[in-house]
VEXTIPA-483758 format. One record per residue: y, x, z of N, C-alpha, C in turn; residue number from 1. Coordinates in Angstrom, 3 decimals. Example, Ala and Ser with C-alpha at 12.3 -4.5 7.8 and 13.67 -1.06 7.14 Angstrom:
residues 2
     n_c2     n_c1     n_c3    ca_c2    ca_c1    ca_c3     c_c2     c_c1     c_c3 seq
   -5.690   13.190    7.800   -4.500   12.300    7.800   -3.300   13.200    7.800   1
   -2.250   12.850    7.080   -1.060   13.670    7.140    0.030   12.900    7.870   2
***
This chain:
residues 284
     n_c2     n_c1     n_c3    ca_c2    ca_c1    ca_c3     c_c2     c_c1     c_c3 seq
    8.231 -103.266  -72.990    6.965 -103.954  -72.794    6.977 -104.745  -71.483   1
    7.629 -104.007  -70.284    7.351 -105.190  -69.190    8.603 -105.859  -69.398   2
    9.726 -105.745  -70.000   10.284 -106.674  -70.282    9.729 -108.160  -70.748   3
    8.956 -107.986  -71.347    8.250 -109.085  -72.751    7.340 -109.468  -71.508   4
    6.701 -108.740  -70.621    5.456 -109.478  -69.372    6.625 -110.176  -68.686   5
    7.369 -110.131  -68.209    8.254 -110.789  -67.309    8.724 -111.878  -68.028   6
    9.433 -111.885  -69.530    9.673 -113.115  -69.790    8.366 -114.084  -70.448   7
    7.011 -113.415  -70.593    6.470 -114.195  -70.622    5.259 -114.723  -69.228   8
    5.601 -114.362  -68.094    5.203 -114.880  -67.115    6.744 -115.643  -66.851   9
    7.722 -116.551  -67.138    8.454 -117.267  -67.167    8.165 -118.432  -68.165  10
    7.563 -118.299  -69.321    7.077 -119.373  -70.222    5.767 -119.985  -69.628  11
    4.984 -118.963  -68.873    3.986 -119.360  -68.556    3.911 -120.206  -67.155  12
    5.522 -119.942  -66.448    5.212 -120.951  -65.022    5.667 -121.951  -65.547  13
    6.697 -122.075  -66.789    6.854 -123.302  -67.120    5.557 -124.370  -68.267  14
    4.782 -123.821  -68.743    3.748 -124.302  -69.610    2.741 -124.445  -68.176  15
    2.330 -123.881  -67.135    1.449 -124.370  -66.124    1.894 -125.633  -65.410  16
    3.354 -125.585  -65.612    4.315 -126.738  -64.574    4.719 -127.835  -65.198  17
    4.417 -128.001  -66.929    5.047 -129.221  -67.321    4.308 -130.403  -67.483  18
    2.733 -129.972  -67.695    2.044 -131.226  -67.844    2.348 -132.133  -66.458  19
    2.250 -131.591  -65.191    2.507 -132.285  -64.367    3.273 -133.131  -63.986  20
    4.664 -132.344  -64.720    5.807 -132.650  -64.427    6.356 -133.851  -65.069  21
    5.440 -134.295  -66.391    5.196 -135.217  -67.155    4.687 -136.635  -66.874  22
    3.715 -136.488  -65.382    3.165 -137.655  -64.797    4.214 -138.279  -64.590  23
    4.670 -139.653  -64.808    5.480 -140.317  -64.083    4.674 -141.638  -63.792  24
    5.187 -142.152  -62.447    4.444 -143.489  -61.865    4.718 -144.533  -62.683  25
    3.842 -145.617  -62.844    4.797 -147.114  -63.926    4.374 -148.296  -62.648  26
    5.321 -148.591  -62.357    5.114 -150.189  -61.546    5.700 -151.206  -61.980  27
    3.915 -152.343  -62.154    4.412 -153.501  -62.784    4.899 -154.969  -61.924  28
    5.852 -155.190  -62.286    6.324 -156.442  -61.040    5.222 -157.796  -61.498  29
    4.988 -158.375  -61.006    3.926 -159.505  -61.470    4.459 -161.021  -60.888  30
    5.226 -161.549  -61.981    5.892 -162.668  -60.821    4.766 -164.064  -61.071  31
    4.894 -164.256  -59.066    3.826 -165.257  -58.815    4.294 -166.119  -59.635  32
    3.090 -167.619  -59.580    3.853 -168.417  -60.413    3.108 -169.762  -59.688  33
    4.059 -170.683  -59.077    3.476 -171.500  -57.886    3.476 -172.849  -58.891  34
    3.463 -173.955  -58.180    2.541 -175.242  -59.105    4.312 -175.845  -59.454  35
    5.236 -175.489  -58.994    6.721 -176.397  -59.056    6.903 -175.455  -60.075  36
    7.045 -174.790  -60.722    7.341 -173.813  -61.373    7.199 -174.063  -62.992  37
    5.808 -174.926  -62.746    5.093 -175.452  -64.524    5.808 -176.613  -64.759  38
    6.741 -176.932  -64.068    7.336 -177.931  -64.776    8.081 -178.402  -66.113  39
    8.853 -177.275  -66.554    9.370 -177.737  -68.317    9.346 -175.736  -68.470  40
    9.040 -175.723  -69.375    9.764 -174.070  -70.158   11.987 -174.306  -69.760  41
   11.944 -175.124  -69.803   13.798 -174.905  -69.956   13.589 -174.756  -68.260  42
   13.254 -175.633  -67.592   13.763 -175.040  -66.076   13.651 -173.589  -66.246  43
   12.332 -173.036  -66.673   12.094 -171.838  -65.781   12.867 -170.572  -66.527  44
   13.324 -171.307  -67.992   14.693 -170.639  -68.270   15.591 -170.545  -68.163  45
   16.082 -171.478  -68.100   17.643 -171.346  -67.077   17.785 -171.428  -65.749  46
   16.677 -171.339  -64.907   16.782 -171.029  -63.187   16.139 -170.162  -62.783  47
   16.223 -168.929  -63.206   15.042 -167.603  -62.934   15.175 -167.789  -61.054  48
   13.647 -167.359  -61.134   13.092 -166.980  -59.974   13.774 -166.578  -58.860  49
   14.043 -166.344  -57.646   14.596 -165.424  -57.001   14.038 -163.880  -56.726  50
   12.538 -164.259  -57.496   11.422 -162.736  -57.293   11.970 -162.067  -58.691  51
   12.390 -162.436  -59.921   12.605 -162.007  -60.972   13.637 -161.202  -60.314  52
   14.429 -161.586  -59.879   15.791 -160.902  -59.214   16.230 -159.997  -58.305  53
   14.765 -159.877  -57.796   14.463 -158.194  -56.847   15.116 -157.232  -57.335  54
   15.478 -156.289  -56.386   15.564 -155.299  -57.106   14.972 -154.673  -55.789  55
   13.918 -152.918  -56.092   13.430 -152.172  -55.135   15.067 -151.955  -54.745  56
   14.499 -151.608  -53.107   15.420 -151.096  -52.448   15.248 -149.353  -52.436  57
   16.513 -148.654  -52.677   16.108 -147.316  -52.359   16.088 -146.950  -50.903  58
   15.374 -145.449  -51.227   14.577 -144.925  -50.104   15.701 -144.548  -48.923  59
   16.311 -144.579  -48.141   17.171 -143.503  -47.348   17.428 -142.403  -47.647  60
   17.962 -141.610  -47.258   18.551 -140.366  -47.506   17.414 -139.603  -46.891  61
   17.039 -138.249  -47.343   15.927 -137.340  -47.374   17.066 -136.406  -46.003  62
   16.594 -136.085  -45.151   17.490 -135.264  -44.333   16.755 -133.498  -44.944  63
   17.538 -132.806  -43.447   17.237 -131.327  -44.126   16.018 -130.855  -43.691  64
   15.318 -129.587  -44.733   13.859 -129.581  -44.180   13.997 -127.856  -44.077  65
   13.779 -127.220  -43.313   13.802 -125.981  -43.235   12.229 -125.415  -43.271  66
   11.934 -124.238  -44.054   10.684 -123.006  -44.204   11.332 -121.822  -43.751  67
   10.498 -121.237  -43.144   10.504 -119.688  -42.992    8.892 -118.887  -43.632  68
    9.264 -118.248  -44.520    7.931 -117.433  -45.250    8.000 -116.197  -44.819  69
    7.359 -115.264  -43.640    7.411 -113.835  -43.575    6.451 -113.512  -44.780  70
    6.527 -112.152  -44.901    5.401 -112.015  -45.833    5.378 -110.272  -46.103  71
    4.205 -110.078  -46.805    4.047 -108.526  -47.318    3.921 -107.965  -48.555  72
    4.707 -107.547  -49.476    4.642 -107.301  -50.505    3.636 -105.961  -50.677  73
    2.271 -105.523  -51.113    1.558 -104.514  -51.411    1.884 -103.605  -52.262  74
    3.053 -103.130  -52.655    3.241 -103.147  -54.166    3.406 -101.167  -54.430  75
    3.412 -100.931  -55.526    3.289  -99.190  -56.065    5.114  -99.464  -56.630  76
    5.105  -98.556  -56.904    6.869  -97.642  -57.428    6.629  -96.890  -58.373  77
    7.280  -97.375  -59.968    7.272  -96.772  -60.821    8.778  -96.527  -61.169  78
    8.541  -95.471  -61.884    9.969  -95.062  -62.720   11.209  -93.712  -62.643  79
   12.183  -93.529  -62.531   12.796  -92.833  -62.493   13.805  -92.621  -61.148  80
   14.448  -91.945  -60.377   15.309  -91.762  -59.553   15.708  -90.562  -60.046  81
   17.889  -90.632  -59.851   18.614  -89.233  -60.017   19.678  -89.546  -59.002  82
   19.989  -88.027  -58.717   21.163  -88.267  -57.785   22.048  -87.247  -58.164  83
   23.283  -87.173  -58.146   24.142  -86.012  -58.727   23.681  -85.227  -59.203  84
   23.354  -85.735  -60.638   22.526  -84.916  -61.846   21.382  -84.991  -61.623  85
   20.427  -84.796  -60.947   19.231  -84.127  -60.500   18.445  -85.672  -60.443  86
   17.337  -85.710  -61.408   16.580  -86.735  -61.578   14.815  -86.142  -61.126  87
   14.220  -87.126  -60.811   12.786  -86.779  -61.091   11.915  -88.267  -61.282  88
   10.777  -87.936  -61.412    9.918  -89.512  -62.204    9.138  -89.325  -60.867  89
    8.959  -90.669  -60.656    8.273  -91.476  -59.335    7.098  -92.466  -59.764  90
    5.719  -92.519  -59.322    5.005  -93.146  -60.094    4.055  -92.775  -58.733  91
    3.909  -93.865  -57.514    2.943  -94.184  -56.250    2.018  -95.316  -56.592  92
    0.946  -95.382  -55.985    0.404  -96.210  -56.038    1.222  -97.461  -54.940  93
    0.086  -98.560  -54.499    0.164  -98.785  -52.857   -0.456  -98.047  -52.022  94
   -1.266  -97.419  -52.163   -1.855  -96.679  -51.425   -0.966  -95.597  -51.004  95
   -0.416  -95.120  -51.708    0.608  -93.779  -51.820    1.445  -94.275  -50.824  96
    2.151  -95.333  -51.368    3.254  -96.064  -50.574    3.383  -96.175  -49.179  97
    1.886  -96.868  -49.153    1.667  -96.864  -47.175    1.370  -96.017  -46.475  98
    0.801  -94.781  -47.368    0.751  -93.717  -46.535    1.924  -93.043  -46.286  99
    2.988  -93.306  -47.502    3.961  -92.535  -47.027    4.835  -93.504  -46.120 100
    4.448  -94.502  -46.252    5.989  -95.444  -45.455    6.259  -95.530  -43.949 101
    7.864  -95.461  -44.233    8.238  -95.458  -42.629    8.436  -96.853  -41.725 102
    9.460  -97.511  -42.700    9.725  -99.076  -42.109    9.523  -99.920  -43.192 103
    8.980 -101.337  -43.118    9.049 -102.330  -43.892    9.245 -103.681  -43.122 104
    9.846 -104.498  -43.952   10.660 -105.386  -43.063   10.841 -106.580  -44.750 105
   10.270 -108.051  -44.600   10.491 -108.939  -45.364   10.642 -110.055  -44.859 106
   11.181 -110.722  -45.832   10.785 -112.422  -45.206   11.929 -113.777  -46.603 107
   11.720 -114.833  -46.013   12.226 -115.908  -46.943   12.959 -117.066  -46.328 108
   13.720 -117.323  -46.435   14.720 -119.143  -45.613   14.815 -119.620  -46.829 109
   14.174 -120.942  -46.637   14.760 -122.038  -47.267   15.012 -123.355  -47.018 110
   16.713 -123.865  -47.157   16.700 -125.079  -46.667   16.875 -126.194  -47.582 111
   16.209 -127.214  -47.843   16.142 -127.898  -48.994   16.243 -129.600  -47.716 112
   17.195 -130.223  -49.130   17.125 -131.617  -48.586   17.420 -132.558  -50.300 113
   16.510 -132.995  -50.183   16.570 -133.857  -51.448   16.171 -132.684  -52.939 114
   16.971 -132.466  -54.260   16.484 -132.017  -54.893   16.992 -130.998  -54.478 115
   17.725 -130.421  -54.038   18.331 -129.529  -53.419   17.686 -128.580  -52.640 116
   18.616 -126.971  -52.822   17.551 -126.078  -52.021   18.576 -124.927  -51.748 117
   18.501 -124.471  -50.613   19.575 -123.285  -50.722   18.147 -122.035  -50.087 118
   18.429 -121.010  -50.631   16.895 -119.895  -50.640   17.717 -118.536  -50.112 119
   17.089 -117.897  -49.443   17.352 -116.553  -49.171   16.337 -115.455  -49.224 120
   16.271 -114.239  -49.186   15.361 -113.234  -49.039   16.229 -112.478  -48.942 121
   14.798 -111.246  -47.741   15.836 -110.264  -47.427   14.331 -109.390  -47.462 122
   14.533 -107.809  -47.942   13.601 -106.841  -47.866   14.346 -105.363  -47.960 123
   13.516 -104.922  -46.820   14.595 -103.484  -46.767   12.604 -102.506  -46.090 124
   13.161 -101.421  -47.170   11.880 -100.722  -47.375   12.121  -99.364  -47.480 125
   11.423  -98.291  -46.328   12.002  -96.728  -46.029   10.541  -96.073  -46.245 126
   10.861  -95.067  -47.364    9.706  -94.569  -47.729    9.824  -93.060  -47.947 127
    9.252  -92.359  -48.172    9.541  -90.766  -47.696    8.252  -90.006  -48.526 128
    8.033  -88.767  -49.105    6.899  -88.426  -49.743    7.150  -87.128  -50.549 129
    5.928  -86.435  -50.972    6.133  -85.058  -51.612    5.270  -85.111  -52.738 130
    5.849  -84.954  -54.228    5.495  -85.102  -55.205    5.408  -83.395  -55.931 131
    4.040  -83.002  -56.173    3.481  -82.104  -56.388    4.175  -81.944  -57.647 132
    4.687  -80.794  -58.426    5.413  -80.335  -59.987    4.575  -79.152  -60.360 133
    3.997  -79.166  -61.563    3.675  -77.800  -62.164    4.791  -76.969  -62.340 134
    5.872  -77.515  -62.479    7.023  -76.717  -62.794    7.309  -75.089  -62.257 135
    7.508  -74.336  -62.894    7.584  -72.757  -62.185    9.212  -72.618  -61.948 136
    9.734  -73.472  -61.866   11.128  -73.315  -61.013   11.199  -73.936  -59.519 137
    9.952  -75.049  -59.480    9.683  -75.592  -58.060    7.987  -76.008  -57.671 138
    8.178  -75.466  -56.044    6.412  -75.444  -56.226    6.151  -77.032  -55.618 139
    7.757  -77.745  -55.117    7.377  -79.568  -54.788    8.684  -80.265  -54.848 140
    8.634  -81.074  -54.764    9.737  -82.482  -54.797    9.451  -83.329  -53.337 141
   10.498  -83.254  -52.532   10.595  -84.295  -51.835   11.060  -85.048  -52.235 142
   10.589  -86.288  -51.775   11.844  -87.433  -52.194   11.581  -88.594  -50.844 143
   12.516  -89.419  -50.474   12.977  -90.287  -49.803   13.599  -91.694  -50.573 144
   13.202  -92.517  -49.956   14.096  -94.173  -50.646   14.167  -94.876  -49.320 145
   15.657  -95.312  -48.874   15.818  -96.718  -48.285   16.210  -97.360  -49.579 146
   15.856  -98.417  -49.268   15.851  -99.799  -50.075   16.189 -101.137  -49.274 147
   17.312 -101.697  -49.938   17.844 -103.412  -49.194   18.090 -104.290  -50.535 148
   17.063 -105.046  -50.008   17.359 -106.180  -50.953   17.962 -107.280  -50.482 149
   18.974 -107.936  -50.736   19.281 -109.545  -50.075   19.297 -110.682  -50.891 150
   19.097 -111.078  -51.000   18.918 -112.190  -52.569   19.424 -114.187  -52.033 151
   20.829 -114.275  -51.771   20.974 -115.617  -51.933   20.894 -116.484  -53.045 152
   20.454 -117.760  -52.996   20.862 -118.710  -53.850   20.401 -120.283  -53.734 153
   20.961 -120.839  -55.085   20.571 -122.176  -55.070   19.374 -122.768  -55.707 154
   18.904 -123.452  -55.482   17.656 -123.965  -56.658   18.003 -125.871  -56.694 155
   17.882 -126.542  -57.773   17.734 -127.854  -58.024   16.481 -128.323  -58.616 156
   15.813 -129.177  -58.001   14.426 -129.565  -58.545   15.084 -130.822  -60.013 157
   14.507 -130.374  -60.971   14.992 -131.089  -62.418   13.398 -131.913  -62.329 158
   12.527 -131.707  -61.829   11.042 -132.753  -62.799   10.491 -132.615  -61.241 159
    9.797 -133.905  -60.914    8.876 -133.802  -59.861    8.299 -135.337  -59.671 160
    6.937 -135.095  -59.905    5.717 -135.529  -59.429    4.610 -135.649  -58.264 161
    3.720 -136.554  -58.612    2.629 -136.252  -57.699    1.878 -134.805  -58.041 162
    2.060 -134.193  -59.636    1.466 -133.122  -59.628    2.064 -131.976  -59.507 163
    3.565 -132.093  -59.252    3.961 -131.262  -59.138    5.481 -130.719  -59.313 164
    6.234 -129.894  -59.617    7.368 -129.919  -59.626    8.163 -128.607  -60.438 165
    9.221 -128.542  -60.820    9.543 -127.529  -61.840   11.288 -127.723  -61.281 166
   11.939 -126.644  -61.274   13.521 -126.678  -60.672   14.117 -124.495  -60.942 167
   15.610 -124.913  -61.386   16.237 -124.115  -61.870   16.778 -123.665  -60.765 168
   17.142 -122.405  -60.561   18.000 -121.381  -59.656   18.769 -120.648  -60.045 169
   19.798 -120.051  -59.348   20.626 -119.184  -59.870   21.106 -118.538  -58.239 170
   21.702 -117.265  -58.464   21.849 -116.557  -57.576   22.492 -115.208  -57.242 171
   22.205 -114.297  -56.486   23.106 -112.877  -56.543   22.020 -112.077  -55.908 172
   21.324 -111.036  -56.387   20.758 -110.297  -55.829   21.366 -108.867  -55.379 173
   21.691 -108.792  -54.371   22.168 -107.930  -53.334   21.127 -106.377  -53.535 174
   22.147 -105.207  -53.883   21.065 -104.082  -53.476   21.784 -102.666  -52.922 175
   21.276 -102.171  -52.098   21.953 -100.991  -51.583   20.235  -99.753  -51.283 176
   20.730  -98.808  -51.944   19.777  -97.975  -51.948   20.036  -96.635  -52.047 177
   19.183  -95.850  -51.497   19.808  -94.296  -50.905   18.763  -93.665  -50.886 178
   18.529  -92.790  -51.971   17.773  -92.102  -52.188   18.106  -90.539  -51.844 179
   17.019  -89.847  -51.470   16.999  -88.168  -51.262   16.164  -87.644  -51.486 180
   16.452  -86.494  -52.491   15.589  -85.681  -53.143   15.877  -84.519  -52.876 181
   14.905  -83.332  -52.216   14.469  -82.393  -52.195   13.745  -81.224  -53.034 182
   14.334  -80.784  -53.910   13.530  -80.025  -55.051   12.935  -77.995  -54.245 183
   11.637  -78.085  -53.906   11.749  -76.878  -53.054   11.491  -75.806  -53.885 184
   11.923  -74.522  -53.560   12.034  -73.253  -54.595   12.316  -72.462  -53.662 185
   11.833  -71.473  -53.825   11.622  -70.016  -52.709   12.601  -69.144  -53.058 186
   13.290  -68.885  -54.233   14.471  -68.320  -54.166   15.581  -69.690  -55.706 187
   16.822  -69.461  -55.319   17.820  -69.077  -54.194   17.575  -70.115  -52.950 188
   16.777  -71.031  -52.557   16.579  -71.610  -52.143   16.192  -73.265  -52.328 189
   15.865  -74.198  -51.868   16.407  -75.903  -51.993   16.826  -76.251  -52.702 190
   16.985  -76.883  -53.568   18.454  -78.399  -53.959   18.001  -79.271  -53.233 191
   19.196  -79.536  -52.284   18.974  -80.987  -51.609   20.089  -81.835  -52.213 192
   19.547  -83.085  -52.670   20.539  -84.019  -52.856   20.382  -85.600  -52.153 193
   21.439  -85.913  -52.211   21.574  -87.321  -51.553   22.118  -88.193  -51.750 194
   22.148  -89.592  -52.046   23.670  -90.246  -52.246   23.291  -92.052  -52.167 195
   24.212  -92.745  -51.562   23.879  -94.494  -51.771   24.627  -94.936  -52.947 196
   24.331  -96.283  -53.320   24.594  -96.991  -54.309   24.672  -98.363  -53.335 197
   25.584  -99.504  -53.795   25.524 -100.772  -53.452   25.871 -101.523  -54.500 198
   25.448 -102.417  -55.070   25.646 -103.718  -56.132   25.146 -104.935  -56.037 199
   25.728 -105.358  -57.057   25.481 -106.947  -57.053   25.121 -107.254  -58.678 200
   23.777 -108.103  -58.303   23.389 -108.712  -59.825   23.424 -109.795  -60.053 201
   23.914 -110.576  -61.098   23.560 -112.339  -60.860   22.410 -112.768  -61.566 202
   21.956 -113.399  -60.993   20.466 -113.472  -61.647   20.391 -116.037  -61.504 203
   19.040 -115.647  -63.017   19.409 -117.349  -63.327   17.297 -116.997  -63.159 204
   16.946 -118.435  -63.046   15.488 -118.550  -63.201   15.279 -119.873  -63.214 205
   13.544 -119.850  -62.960   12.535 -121.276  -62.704   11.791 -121.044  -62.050 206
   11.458 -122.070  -61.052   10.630 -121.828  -60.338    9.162 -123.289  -60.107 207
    8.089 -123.001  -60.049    7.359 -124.383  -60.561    6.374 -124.516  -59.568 208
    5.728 -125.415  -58.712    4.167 -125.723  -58.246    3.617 -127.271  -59.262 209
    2.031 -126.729  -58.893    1.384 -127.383  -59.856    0.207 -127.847  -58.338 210
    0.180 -128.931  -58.438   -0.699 -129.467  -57.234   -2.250 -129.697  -58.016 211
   -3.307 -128.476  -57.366   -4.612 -128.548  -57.724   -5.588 -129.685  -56.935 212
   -5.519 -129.815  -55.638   -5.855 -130.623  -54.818   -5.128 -130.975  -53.577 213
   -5.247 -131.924  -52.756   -4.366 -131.886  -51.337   -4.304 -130.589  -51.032 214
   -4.977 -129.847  -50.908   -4.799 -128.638  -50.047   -4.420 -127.313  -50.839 215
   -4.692 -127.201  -52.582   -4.374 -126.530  -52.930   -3.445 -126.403  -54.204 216
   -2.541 -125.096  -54.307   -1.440 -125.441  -55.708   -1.099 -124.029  -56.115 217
   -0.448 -123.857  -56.892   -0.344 -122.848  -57.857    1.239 -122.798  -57.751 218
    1.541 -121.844  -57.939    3.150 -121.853  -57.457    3.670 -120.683  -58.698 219
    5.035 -120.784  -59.301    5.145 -119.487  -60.062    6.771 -119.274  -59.891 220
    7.691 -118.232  -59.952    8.732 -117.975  -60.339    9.277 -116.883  -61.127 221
   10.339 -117.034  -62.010   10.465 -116.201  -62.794   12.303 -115.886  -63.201 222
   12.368 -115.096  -62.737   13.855 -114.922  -62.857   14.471 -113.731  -63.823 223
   15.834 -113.586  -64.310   16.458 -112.599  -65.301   17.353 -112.538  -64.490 224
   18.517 -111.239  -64.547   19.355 -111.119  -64.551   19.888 -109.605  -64.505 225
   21.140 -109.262  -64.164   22.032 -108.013  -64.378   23.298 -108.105  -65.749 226
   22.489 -108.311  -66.398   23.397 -108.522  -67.643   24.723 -107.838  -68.029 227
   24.449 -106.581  -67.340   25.361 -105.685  -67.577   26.540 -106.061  -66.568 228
   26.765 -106.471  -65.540   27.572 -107.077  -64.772   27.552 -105.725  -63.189 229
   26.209 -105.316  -63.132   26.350 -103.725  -62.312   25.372 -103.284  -62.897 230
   23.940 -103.389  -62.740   22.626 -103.486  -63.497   22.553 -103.647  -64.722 231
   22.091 -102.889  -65.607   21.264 -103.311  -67.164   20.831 -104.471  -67.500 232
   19.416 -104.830  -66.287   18.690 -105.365  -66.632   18.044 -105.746  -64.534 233
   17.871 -106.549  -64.232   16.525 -106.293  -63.647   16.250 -107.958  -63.536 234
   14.998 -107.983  -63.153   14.184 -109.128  -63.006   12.935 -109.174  -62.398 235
   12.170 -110.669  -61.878   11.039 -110.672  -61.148   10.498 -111.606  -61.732 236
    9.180 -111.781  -61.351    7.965 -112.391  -62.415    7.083 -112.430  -60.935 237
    6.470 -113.991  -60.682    5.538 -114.148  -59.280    4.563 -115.351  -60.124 238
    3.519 -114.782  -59.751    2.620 -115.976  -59.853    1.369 -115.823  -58.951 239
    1.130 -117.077  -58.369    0.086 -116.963  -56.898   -0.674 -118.580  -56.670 240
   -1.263 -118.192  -56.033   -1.949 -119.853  -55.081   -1.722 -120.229  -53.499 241
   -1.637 -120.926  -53.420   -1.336 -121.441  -52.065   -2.277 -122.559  -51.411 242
   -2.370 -122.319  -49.558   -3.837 -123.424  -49.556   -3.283 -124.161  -48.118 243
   -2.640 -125.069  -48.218   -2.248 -125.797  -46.795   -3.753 -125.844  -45.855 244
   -2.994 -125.247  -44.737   -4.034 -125.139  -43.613   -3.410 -125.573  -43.133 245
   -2.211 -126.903  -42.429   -1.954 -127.792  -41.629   -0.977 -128.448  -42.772 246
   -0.041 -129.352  -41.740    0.870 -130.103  -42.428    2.072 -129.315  -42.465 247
    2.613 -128.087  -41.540    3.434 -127.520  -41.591    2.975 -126.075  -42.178 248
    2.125 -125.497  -42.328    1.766 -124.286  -41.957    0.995 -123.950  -43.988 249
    1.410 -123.120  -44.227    0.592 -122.953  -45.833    0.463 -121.376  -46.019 250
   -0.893 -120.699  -46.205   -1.113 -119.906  -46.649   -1.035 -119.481  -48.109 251
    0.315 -118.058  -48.429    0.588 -117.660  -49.625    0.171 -116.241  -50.519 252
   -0.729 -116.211  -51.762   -0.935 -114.321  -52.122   -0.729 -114.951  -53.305 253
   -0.485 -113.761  -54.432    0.005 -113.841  -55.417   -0.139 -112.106  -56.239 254
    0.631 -112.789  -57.306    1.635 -111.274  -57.887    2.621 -111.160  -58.095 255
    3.264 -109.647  -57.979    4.612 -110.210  -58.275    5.164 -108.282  -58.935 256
    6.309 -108.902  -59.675    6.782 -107.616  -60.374    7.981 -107.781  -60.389 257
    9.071 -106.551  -59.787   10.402 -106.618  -59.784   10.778 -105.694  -60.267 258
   12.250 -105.380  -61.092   12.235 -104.070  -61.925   14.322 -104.575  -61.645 259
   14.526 -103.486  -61.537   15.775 -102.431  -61.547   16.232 -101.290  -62.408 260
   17.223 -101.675  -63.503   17.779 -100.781  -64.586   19.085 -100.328  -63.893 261
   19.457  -99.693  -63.377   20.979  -99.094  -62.804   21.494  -97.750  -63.014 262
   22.568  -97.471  -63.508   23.162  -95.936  -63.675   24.615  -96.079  -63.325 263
   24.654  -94.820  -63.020   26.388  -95.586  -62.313   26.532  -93.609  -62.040 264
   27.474  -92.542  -62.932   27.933  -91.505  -62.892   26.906  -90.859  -62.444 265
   25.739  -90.131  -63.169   24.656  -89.399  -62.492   23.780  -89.682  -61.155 266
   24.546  -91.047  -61.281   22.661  -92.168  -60.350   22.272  -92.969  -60.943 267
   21.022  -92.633  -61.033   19.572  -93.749  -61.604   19.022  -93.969  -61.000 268
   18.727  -95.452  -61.060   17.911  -96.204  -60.237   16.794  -96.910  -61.191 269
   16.118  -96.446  -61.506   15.611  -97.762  -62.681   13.512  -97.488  -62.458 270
   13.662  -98.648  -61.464   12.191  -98.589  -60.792   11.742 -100.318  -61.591 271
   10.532  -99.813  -60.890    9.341 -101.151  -60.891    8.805 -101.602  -59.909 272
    8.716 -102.136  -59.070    7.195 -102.604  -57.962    6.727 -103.341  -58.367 273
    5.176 -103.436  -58.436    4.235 -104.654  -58.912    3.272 -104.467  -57.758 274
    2.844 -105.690  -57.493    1.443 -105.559  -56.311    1.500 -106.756  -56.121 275
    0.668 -107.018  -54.906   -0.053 -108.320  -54.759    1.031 -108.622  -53.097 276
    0.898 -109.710  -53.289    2.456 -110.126  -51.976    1.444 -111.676  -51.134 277
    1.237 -111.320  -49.461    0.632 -112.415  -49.258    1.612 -112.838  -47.860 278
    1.495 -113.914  -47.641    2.385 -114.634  -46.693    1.839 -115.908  -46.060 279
    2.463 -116.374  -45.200    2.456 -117.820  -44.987    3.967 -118.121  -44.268 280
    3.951 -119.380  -44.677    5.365 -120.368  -45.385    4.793 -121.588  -44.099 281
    6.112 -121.484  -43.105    6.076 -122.762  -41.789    7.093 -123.106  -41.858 282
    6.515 -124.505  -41.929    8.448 -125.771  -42.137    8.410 -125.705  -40.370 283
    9.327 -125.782  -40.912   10.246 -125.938  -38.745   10.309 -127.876  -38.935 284
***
């Protein structure tokens, strides 16, 4: 099921992003026509104009434009974690989250010049917590998560307008994560377990803004990947508004949902975060 929400918040940044993307400008050349000119139909056919013969000049070369987006993802943790054998189900709110969290740390680079875009993200997230079990073999569950995300890649703008713009990416999402679980029991004691994981996923997407007014736009991205390459499956799904409060400076909130399918010899990783993610995005 959130499979099917994720790829269809991907149809949907592209159905918000195409009418726009559809505007194209038409400019009509209008050649003057001075009093020497009316002289026969054959002159002005066989001696075209020198204005007929324009051609626009193109623009210069677009140099490089750099953004930096810090930002805060709000988001809850669903799903499963195991570590040498020993699994348990994880299901926080945000609320849960921040009460339990130790470090959080995000942010975004992007350097784009022309249609061109090279993108980064980096998020590394330490969270710690005790999950209550009816179980009569344990009276709690600790559990622990560091989390690193690094996510390079490219993006090419394919459609762009005055209303807006639509462009393909592709990329490698970076993950290293180390989970510890604590299962407590009064006799024979503990299971403590522990263990990291590091992989690599390649991941393909779209990414679209839709210009509502000067100051405001609609922004969406939607990406797949893993493809069985370390990961199952994982993918992200963002859709938000944005409201320029200067010429450099743009305020960003949204939603957003990221999901992780991974098993690799008695470790599972196969979470969710969804929440609301707000930021602001300054071109240097």
């Amino acid at each position: 099921m959130k499979i099917m929400l994720l790829i269809g918040c991907g149809v949907l940044t592209l159905v918000m992003c195409a009418p726009v993307a559809g505007q194209t400008a038409k400019v009509t050349l209008v050649k003057p026509v001075s009093p020497d000119s009316q002289s026969s139909p054959s002159e002005s056919t066989n001696e075209p104009s020198s204005n007929a013969e324009a051609v626009p000049q193109a623009s210069p070369d677009e140099g490089w434009e750099f953004f930096v987006t810090p930002h805060f993802f709000l988001a809850g943790l669903d799903g499963t974690i195991g570590v040498v054998g020993q699994r348990t189900e994880v299901s926080a709110t945000f609320r849960d989250l921040f009460r339990n969290l130790d470090f959080a740390a995000m942010g975004q680079l992007e350097a784009r010049k022309g249609n061109w875009s090279i993108l980064g993200e980096a998020m590394y997230i330490s969270l710690s917590g005790t999950r209550v079990t009816p179980s009569p073999f344990f009276s709690d569950i600790d559990v622990g998560v560091k989390e690193t995300i690094i996510e390079p890649a490219i993006a090419y703008r394919v459609m762009k307008s005055e209303g807006g713009s639509i462009g393909l990416l592709a990329g490698v999402r970076f993950w290293r994560v180390k989970p510890h679980i604590v299962f407590q029991r009064s006799f024979p004691g503990p299971i403590d377990v522990e263990d990291s994981k590091s992989w690599a996923d390649p991941i393909i997407g779209v990414r679209g803004v839709a210009q509502i007014s000067p100051r405001v736009f609609l922004m969406g991205r939607f990406d797949a990947g893993g493809f069985g390459v370390s990961s199952d499956f994982t993918g992200q799904a963002f859709g938000g508004v944005g409201f320029r409060v200067k010429p450099r400076i743009e305020l960003i909130g949204g939603y957003r949902y990221l999901r992780v399918d991974y098993f690799d010899e008695g470790f599972i990783f196969k979470t969710a975060m969804s929440g609301i993610t707000l930021g602001a995005k300054f071109r240097l």
